[in-house]
N, C-alpha and C positions, 0 to 999 in steps of 0.2 A: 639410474642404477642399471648393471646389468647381471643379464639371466641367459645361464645358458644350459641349454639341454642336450641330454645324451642319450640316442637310442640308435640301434644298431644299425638299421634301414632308413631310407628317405620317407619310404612310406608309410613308416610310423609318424612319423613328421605330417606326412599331408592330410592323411585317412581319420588320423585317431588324435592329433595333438593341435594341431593346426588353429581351431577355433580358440582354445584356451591360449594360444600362441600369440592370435591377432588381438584379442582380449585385452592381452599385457601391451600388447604393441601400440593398441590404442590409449594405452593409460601412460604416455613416453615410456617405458623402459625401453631398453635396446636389450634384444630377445634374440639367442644365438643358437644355433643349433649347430652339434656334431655328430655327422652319419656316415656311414659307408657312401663311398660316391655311388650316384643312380641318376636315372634321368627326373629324378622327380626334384632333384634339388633346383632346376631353373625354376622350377614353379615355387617355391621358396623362397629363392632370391629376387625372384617381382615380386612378390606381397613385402617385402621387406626386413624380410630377416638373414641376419648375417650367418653364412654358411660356409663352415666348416670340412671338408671331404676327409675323413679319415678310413681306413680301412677298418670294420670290427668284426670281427666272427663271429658267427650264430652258435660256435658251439666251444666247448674248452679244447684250446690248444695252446702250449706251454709258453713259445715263440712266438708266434700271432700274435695272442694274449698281451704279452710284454711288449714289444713293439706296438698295439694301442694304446697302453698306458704312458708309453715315451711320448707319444704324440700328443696323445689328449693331456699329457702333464705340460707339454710346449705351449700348447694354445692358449688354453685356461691361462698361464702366467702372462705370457704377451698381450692377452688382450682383456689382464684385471677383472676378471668378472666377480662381482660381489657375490653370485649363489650359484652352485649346481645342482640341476635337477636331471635323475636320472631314472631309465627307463630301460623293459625289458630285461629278463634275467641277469644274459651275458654284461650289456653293456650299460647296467646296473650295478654288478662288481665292480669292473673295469672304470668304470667313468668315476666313483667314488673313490678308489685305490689315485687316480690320478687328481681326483679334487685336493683329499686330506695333501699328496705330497707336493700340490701346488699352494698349498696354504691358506685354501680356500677359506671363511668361518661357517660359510653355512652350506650343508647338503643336503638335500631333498631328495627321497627315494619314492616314485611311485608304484606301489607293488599291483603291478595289472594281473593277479593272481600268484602267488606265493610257486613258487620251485617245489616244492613237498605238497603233496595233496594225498585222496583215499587211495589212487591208479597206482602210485607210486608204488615201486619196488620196495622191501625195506631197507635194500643198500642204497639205492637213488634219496629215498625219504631221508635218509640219517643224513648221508653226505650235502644238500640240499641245505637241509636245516642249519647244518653246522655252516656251512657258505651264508648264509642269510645271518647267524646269528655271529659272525665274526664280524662281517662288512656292515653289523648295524651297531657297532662300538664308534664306528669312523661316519657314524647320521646323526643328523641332527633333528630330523622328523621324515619316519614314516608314513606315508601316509597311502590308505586303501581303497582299491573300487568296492569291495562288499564288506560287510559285517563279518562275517565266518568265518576270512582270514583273521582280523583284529580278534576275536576270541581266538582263535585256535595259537596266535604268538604271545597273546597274555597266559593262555595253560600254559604254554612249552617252555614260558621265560626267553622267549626269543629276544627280548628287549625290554628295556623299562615300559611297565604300563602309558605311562606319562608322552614316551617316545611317539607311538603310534596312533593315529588318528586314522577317522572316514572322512572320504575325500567322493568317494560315489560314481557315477558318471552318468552321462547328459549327453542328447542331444539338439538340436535344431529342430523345435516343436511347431513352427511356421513353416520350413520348407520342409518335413517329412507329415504331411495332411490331404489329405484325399481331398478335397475342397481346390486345390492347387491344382489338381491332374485336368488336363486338356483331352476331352472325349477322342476329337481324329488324331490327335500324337497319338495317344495310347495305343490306337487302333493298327496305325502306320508300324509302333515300335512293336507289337506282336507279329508284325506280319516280316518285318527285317529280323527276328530273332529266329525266324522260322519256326512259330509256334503254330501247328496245323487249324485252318477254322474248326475243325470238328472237335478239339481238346476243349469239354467244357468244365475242367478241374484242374488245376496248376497247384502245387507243391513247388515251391523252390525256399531255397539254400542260398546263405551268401559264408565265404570262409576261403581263404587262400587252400589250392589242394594240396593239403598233406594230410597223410591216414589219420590223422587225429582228431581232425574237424570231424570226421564221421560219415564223408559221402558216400562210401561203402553200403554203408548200411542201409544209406537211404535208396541207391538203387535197388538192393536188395528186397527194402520191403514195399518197394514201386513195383517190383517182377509180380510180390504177394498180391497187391492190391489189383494188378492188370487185368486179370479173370474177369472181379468181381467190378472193377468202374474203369470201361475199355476206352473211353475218351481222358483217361488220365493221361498230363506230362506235368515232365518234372523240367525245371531251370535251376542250373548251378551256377549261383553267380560267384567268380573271383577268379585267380590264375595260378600259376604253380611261378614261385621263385627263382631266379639263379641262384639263391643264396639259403634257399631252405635244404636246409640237412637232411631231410627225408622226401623226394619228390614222390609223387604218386601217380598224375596225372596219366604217365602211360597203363598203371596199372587201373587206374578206376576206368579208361577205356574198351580196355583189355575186359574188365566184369561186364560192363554194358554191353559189348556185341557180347560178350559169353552168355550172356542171359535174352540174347537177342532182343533188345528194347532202343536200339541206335535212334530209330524213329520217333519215340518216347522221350525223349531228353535234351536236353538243349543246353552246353555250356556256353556258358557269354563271353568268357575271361573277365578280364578288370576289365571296367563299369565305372563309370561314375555317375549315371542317370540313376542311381539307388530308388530314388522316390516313386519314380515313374516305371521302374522293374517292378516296385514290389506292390507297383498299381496294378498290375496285372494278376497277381496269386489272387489264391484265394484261401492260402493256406502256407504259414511257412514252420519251419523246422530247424533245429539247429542240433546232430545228432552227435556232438564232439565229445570227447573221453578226455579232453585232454586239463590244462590248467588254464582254467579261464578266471578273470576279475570278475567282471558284468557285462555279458557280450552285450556289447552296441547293435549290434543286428536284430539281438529280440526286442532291445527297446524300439529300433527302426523302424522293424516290423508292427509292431505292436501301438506306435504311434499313428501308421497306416491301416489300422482297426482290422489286423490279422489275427486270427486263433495262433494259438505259437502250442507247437511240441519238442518239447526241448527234455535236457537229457537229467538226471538227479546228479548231477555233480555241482560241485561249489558255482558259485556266481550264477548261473542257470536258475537254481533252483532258489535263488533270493528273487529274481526279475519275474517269474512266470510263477504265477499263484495259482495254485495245481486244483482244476475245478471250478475258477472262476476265469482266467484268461486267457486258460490252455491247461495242458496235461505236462507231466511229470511223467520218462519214462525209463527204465535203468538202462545206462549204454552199454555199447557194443550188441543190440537186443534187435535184429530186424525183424521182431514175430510180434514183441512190445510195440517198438516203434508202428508197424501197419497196424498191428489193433486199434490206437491211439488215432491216426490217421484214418483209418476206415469210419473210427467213430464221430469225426468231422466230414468229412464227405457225406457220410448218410445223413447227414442232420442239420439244414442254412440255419435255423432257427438258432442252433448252438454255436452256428460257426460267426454269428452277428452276434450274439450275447456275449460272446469271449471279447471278440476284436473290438465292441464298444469299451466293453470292462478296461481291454488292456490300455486302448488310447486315456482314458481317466487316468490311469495309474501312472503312464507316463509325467500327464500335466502335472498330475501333483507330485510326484518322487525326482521323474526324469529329466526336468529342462534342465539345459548345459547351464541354464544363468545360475540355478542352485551352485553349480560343481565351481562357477568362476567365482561367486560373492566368497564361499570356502578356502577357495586357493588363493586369493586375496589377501584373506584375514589371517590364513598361515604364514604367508610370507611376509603382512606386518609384524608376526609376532616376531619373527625371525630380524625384524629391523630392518626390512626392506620400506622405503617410501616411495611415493607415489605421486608427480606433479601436482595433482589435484589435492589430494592430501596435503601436503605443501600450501598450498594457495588458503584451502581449509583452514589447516592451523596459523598463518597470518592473517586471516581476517579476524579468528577468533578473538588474535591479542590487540588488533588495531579497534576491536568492540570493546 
């Protein structure tokens, strides 16, 4: 059978989908992906998945908008796909507007944080909701990275109870483990990231730069902490988009010499050594305001036996258990945020009792295998089958 996905970037596809991707790929289905063209699609199309290049905007625009739907409604029909599953706000709308008019029966909606949340305006909040609660007449199953959105669309009537499920998220609990880390790499990679030997305290961040991730802040309250722990640096690992609607990166440079700390910080860009960057912190933070599911980053981190300070917004605040494997702190707040972080610095004793805590919480809540058996058993409900499955129920009947 086939399955095809819809997310706006390629690098949703490699970063965040990709595992669950190869999962299905390994079970035969023929597993399709449609993205904005990027260079991340060859790396897609060697693993095996049939790719799609279509144009989709990150943000509403009336003509664009229509013009993805014309496309995404051509592919889907020419190439029969039995389910669509769609991703990221925008191309969440759009790919479901184009499943239902291609005839699709089944659509799948991953909400990696709902459009409406606390930050929200009450004109964004209303209009949001009403977008999510129109396009989820044309779903056939919701399904969510945390708890908090699933109540918060059973209060609102966002959709049938029945409609929306936990769906979670996971990562790769074998290859993000400190047991893995090679002493001279590590050694070699702090020396090419040009982290000074004298820095014996590392704070880093991972998050595409747009103001909402929150790296603002965290320079910010790195100026705070400088005085008091003068071998601190900070690493920002991710890069700024051609495609994000809000760049920042000239301005979060722009604060760093403002506050004179060029020395002190170190962006990486996009990375893909994750396990072995964030073998080097010793502390990571995730200080975003924006709409998050369940950042993969805290569980990353946290799987990497880090203290995590993360921010009291949805999905944050289900991952990091405020007192046992990290702190909880209200965003947009650089005076909270260094409080929270001074109080890991002064204290290994605390900063080893979080990051044990949190790699447990990973093993049991976070492995990806949980998130794939899940999305599995949804898609059988949906009528999808499965080779194996198949061979399963013919041996049954030939017993």
């Amino acid at each position: 059978m086939k399955i095809l996905h819809v997310c706006a970037i390629a690098d949703t596809a490699t970063t965040l989908l990709q595992p669950q991707l190869k999962y299905f790929l390994s079970h035969k289905l023929t597993v399709g992906v449609a993205c904005s063209p990027g260079s991340a699609i060859e790396e897609l199309e060697q693993n095996g998945f049939k790719v799609h290049p279509v144009q989709i905007d990150r943000k509403i625009s009336l003509i664009p908008n229509l013009r993805s739907i014309y496309h995404l409604t051509k592919i889907i029909r020419q190439n029969q796909y039995d389910l669509v599953h769609v991703h990221t706000p925008i191309a969440a709308v759009l790919g479901r507007v184009a499943a239902k008019l291609a005839g699709v029966k089944r659509i799948v909606y991953t909400s990696h944080g709902l459009p409406f949340h606390d930050l929200s305006s009450p004109i964004q909040y209303r209009f949001y909701f009403a977008v999510e609660k129109l396009t989820a007449l044309i779903t056939d199953l919701i399904i969510s990275q945390n708890y908090e959105d699933i109540a918060t669309a059973k209060k609102l009537g966002m959709c049938p109870p029945e409609k929306i499920c936990y769906l979670g998220n996971g990562i790769d609990i074998d290859r993000f483990k400190c047991d893995r880390l090679n002493p001279t790499h590590q050694f070699e990679l702090r020396k090419s990231l040009g982290i000074p030997d004298t820095a014996n305290f590392i704070i880093g961040t991972i998050g595409r730069l747009t103001r909402k991730k929150g790296s603002g802040y965290l320079i910010e309250a790195a100026a705070k902490l400088l005085p008091e722990f003068p071998n601190l640096h900070i690493v920002i690992i991710g890069a700024q988009l051609d495609s994000d609607p809000e760049p920042f990166q000239a301005e979060l440079i722009d604060k760093i010499h403002t506050l004179g700390i060029q020395d002190r910080v170190t962006l990486t860009g996009d990375r893909r050594d994750i396990p072995e960057i964030l073998g080097l912190l010793d502390i990571f933070t995730l200080p975003t305001f924006t709409h998050e599911g369940l950042p993969r980053s805290i569980l990353e981190a946290m799987a990497m036996k880090l203290p995590v300070v993360a921010t009291d917004i949805r999905g944050c605040r289900e991952a990091v258990v405020h007192g046992k494997t990290g702190f909880i702190v209200p965003p947009k707040n650089s005076e909270k945020l260094a409080e929270a972080l001074r109080s890991l610095l002064a204290n290994p004793q605390l900063r080893q009792s979080y990051g044990e805590a949190g790699r447990r919480r990973v093993e049991t809540e976070y492995d990806e295998r949980f998130v794939f058996q899940r999305l599995m058993d949804f898609y059988q409900a949906l009528g999808i089958t499965f080779a194996d499955q198949k061979l399963s129920e013919k041996s049954s009947l030939i017993n």
